[in-house]
C-alpha positions, -999 to 999 in steps of 0.1 A, spaced: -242 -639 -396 -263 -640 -369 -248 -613 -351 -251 -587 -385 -289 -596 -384 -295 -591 -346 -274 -554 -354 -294 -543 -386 -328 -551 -364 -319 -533 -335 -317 -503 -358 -346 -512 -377 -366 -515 -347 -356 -481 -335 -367 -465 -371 -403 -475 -357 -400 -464 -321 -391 -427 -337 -418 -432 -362 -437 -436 -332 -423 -410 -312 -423 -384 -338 -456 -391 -347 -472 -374 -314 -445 -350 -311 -448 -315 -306 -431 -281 -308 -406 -270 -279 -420 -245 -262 -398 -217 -258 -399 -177 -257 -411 -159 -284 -431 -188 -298 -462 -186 -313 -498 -203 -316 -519 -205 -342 -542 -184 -326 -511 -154 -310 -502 -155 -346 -541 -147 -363 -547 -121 -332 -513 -109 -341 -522 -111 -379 -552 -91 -374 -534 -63 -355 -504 -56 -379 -516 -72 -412 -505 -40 -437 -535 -50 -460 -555 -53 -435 -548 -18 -417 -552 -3 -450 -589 -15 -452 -596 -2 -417 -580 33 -432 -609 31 -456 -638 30 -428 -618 62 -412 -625 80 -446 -658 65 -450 -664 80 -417 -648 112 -430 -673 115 -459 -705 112 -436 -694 140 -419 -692 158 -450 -724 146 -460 -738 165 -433 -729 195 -439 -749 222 -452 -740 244 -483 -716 272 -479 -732 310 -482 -717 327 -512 -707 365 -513 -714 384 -540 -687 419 -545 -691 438 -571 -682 480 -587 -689 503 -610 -676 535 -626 -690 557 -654 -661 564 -676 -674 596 -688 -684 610 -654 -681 603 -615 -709 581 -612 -703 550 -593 -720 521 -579 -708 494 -548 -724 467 -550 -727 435 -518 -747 407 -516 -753 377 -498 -768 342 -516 -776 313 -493 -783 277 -508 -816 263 -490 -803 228 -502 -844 219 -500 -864 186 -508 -843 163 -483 -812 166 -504 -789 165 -471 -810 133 -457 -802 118 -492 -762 125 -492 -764 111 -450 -781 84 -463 -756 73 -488 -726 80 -466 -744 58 -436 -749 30 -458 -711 35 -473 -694 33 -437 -716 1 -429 -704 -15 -459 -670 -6 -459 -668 -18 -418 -684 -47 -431 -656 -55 -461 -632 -53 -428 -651 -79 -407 -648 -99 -442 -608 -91 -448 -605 -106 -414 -627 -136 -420 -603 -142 -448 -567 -137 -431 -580 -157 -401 -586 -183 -424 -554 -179 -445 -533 -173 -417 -541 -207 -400 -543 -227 -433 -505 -215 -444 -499 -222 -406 -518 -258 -411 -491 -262 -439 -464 -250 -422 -469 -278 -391 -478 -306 -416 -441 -300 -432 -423 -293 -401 -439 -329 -389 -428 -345 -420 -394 -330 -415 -389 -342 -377 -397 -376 -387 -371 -379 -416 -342 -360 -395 -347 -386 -365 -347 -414 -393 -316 -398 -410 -300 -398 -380 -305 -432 -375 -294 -444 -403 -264 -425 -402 -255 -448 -368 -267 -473 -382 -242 -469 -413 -213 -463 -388 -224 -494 -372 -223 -513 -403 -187 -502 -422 -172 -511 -386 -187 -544 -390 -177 -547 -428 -138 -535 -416 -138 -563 -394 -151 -588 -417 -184 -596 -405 -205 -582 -433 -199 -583 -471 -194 -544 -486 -229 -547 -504 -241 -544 -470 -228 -507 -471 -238 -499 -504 -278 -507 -491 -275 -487 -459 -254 -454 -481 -287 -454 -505 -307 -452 -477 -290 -422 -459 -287 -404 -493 -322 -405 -500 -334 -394 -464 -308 -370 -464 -323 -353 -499 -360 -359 -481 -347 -338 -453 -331 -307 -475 -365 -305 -495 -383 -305 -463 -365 -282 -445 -360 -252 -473 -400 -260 -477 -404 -250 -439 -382 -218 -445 -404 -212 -471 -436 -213 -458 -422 -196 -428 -419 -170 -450 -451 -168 -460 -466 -171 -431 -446 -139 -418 -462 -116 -446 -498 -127 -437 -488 -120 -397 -467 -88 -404 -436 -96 -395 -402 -88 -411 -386 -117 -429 -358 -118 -405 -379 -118 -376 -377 -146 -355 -410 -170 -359 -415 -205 -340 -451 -220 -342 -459 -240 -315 -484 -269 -314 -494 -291 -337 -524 -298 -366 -548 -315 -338 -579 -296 -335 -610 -295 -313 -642 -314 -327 -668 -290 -348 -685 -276 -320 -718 -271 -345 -736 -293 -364 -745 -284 -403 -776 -265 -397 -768 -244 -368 -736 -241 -390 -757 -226 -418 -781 -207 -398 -753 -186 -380 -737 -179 -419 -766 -168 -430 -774 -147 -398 -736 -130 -393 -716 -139 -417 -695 -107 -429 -698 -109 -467 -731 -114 -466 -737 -87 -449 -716 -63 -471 -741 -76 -498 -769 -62 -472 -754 -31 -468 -746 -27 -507 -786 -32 -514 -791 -8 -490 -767 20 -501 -782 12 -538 -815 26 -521 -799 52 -505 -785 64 -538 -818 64 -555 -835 85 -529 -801 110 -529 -808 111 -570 -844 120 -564 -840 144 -539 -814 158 -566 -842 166 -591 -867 181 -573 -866 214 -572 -840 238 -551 -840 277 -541 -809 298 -529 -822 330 -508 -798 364 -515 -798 396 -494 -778 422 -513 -767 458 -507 -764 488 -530 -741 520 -524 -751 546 -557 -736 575 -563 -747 597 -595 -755 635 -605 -748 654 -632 -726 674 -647 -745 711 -640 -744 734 -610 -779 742 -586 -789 762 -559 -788 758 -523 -810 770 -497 -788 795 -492 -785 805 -524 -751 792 -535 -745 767 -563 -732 731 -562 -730 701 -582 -757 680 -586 -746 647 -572 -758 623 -543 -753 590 -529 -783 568 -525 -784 535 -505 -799 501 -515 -811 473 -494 -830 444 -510 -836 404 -513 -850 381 -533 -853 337 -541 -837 322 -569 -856 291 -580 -843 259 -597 -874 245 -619 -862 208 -624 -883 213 -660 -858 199 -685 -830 181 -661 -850 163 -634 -816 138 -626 -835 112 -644 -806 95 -655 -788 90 -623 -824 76 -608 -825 49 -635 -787 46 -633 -790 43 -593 -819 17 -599 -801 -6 -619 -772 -5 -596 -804 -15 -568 -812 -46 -590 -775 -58 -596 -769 -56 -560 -804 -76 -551 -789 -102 -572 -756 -103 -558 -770 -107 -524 -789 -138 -540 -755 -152 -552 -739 -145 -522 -767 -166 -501 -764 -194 -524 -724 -195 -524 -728 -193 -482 -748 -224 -484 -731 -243 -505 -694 -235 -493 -709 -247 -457 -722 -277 -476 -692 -287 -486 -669 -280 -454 -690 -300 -433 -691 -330 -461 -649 -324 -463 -647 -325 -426 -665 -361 -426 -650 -371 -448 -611 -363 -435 -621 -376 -402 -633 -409 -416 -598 -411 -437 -577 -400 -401 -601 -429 -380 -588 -455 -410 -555 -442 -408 -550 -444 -371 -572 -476 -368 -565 -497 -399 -533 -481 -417 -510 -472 -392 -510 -502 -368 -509 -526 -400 -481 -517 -414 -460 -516 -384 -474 -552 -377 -459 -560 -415 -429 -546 -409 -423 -565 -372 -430 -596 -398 -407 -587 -429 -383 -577 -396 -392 -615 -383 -386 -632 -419 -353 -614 -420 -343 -630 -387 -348 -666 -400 -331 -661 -434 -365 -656 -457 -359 -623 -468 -330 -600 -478 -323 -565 -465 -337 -549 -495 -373 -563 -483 -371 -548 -451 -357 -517 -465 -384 -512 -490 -415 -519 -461 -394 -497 -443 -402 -471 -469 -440 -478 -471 -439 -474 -433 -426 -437 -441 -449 -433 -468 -476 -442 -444 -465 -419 -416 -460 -394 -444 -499 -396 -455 -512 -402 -418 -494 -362 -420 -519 -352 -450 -549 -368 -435 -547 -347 -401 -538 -315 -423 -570 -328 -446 -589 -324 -410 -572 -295 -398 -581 -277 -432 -616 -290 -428 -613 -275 -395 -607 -239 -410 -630 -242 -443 -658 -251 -417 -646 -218 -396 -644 -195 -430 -677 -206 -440 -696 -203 -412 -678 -167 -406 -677 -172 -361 -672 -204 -345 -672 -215 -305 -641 -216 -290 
């Protein structure tokens, strides 16, 4: 009896040492592995959604060129022919748009404002995927924690259970013994299955933010321990509301609202097109004259035409109101987007920095007060057992709390690696 006790804590006291172990473990490193931050650099370069965003700032770019050109001359071709005689008329001319009244200052304007704004919706699209990217990561080290733990613990009770039918074969130990230490393996073993299609998963996932194939070979190194916040809330705030990128796409869609409204008045003020023309006539009539010699001829000639003139628009009945009022309501709804966007800043670092407290008080507790406990109870269920106070099943199920504890000492350093990123997203640039 003594001798099945002295077996069953030798292997319970090895579940703690790999508790232990596991619980500062970190990734091999190897070739072709990844960190967090290789895989958001690598995100940023090949993310398909984000490439297509750039695309836009290369038309956006496209369309301020076009902006600056000036309007195309037109030509002007035209004939005539009597049908009851010879008579004919050629006609050219030449009309140039003077495109007056700052119109082409008004269309720069708007395409100036339209390329800061859309390079500043791709400052924001990477803000965003920087932050995705290392919260699916975040996810994806939190599980593959959780799942080193239980494969270490499954494989030691699966010694353990060898250990313990050789024992019952020889008579030492009664077959319930078995029956305890079978459970036991089962249950880690359908912990570990869970776990590990849940790593494939994220994987996964974490492959479609980065660009990769899904057969491409992906192995995240490190693990969810992060740096300190390197700022405090209020420089926090200041540099979100100084830099951060959707704030200033709301800057630049105020100011292409503006833009608009002086492109719509410079639309209905009034315009003038300048036309040069050219006239080849050639008439007579149907008699005969004389000469100077005497003889007779037709009386026909050709006569040539040169002339100009200024065609005028009078902006009397169309003076593009509708498009100024339509442009300055757009103005107003983007002044109070800006607002919103200002308050949501504030607020979202608000509430990082109060998360990121808050996680780091619950990691302290957990690595101070939680951890350490509950090995002590189990070295005393483990103690109990040794002098006949308990049963197996006692030491089994504070064996479980003590994985149930290692399992939420996982979720309280993702809570601070998470409270890590959200203070990164909101404040839009961090110190590294």
């Amino acid at each position: 009896m003594r001798r099945r006790r002295v077996l069953l804590l030798t292997v319970l006291l090895g579940w703690v040492s790999l508790a232990s172990q596991v619980a500062h473990a970190q990734a091999p490193r190897g070739m072709g592995e990844l960190t967090v931050d290789e895989l958001v650099a690598r995100a940023l370069s090949d993310n398909p959604e984000l490439r297509a965003t750039r695309a836009e700032v290369d038309a956006a770019r496209g369309r301020l060129v076009q902006a600056g050109l000036r309007p195309n001359p037109m030509l002007d071709l035209g004939a005539q022919q009597s049908v009851t005689g010879p008579d004919n008329n050629l006609l050219v001319g030449v009309t140039l748009p003077l495109d007056l009244n700052r119109r082409k200052a008004g269309r720069v304007g708007v395409a100036e404002r339209e390329l800061e704004m859309k390079e500043a919706q791709v400052a924001e699209r990477e803000r965003q995927l920087s932050a995705e990217v290392r919260l699916k990561a975040g996810e994806l080290l939190a599980a593959r924690r959780n799942l080193r733990f239980t494969e270490d613990l499954l494989e030691v009770n699966r010694k353990a259970l060898g250990l313990v039918q050789e024992r019952i074969r020889r008579g030492a130990m009664p077959p319930l013994e078995e029956n305890l230490m079978r459970v036991e393996v089962n249950r880690l073993d359908a912990s570990r299955r869970i776990l590990a299609s849940k790593v494939e998963v994220l994987a996964l996932q974490l492959k479609v933010l980065a660009g990769l194939a899904p057969d491409a070979p992906l192995v995240l190194r490190g693990d969810l321990s992060l740096a300190p916040a390197r700022v405090d809330l209020e420089e926090g705030l200041r540099r979100a509301l100084t830099a951060r990128p959707d704030l200033l796409v709301a800057r630049a869609e105020v100011a292409m609202a503006g833009a608009k409204i002086r492109k719509e008045e410079a639309e209905g003020r009034w315009d003038a097109s300048v036309n040069i023309g050219y006239m080849r006539q050639n008439f007579g009539y149907d008699l005969n004259g004389l000469t100077e010699n005497g003889e007779t001829r037709a009386i026909t000639d050709i006569f040539h035409y040169v002339g100009g003139g200024v065609t005028i628009t009078l902006p009397l009945r169309n003076r593009n109101q509708g498009n100024i009022a339509a442009a300055l309501a757009e103005a107003q709804a983007t002044g109070r987007r800006m607002d919103f966007v200002m308050l949501t800043i504030r607020q979202e670092v608000a509430a990082a920095f109060t998360q990121y407290e808050a996680a780091q008080r619950s990691l302290e507790i957990y690595g101070q007060g939680v951890r350490e406990l509950a090995r002590q109870n189990l070295e005393v269920i483990r103690q109990a057992y040794e002098l006949g106070r308990t049963s197996l099943l006692d030491v089994i199920a504070e064996q479980r709390r003590y994985i149930d504890i290692e399992m939420g000492y996982t979720d309280a350093l993702k809570q601070v690696y998470d409270a890590m990123v959200d203070i990164e997203r909101a404040v839009g640039t961090l110190p590294r």
